[in-house]
N, C-alpha and C positions, 0 to 999 in steps of 0.2 A: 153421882158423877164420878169417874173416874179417871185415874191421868190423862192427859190427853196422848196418844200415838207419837204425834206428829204436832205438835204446836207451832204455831205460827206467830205468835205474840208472846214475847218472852221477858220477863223481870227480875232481872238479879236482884237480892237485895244485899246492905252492906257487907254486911258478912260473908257471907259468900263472894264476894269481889274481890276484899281485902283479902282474904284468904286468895285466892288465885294470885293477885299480885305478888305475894310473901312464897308463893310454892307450896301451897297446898289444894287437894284437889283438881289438880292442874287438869290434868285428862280431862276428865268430864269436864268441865266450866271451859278449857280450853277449844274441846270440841264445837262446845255452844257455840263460841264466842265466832270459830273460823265458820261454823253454817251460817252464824248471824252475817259474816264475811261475806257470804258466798251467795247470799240472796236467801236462801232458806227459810230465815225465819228472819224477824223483826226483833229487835231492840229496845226495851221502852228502858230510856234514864232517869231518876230524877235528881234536881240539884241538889237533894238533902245527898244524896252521894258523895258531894263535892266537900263535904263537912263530915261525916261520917267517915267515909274510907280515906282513911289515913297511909294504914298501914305498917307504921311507924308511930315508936313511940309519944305522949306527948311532953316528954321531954327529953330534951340533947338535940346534936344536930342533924339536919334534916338531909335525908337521902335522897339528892336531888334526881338520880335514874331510877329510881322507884317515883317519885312524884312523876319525873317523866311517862312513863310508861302507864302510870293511873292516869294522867290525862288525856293521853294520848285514847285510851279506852272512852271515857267518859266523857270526851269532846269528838268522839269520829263523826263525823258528818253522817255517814250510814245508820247510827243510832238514831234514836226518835226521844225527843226531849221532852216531859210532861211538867206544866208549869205547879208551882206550889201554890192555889187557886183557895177563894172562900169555899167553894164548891167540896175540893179536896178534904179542906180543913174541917168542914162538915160531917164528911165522910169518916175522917181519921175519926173524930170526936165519938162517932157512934158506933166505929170499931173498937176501940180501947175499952168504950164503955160495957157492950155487948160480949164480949170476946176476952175482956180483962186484959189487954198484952199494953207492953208500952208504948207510951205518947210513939217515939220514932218510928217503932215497928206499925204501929197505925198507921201512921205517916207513907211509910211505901206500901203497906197493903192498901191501902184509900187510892196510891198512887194509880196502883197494877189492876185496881177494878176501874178506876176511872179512864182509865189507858185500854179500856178491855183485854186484858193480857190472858191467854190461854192459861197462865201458868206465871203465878211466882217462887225460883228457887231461889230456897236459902238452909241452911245447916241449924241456925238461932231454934232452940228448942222453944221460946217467947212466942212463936208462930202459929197457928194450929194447926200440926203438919201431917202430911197424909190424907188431906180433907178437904173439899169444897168450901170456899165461902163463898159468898155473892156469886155464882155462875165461874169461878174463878177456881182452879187446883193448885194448893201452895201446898207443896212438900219441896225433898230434896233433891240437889239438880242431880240431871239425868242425859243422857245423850240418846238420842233415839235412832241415828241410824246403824245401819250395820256395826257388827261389834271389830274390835280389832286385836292383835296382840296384846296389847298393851294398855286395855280396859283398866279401869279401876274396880271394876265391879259395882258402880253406879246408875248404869243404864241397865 
């Protein structure tokens, strides 16, 4: 298997979020995020996100237009919520085991197969990246349509 073209079910994982929130990779992830906007493509979230992407550090005080703007991401209605299920929990369990990565990163890979997601990106070298698992391609994100001035050189 190989990347998908065009995906239509798409998974961020924390890393990759966080980092767009703080200003990095913004191009690419930002692109995703406006196709996910625009009908394009799909959104799968999960609430381990909601624990995970911070963004900020964990400690001192907290940057409430950065929390804004994470929530605002990870509560839009247009995304699609995948609950943290036995079923999942199965799943993480004989990824981590299979695959060696950690409990978390199991956690949204189990997510993004359980979600049928074309594609989960993330930057987390933890991942097996550049490779198929379960029917699924998790490498790094990418923007698939036409390119623009001001590419990152990602897509």
């Amino acid at each position: 298997m190989a990347r998908p073209d065009s995906p239509g079910v798409i998974y961020l994982d924390s890393n990759t979020l966080c980092r767009f929130i703080i200003g990095k990779d913004v191009e690419t992830v930002g692109r995703v995020i406006e196709a996910v906007d625009a009908g394009e493509a799909e959104l799968i979230v999960s609430p381990l996100l909601l624990v995970e992407c911070r963004g900020q550090p964990r400690s001192g005080s907290v940057d409430k237009e950065l929390e804004r703007r994470l929530l605002g991401i990870l509560d839009n209605p247009r995304h699609t919520p995948v609950e943290f299920t036995r079923a999942v929990a199965l799943k993480a369990r004989d990824l981590a085991l299979h695959h060696g990565i950690k409990n978390y990163d199991a956690i949204h890979l189990a997510h993004a197969i359980m979600a049928e997601a074309d594609v989960l990106m993330t930057t987390d070298k933890g991942f097996p990246l550049e490779t198929e698992v379960d029917g699924m391609w998790v490498g790094k994100p990418y923007y698939w349509g036409p390119a623009t001035l001001f590419d990152d050189g990602d897509g």
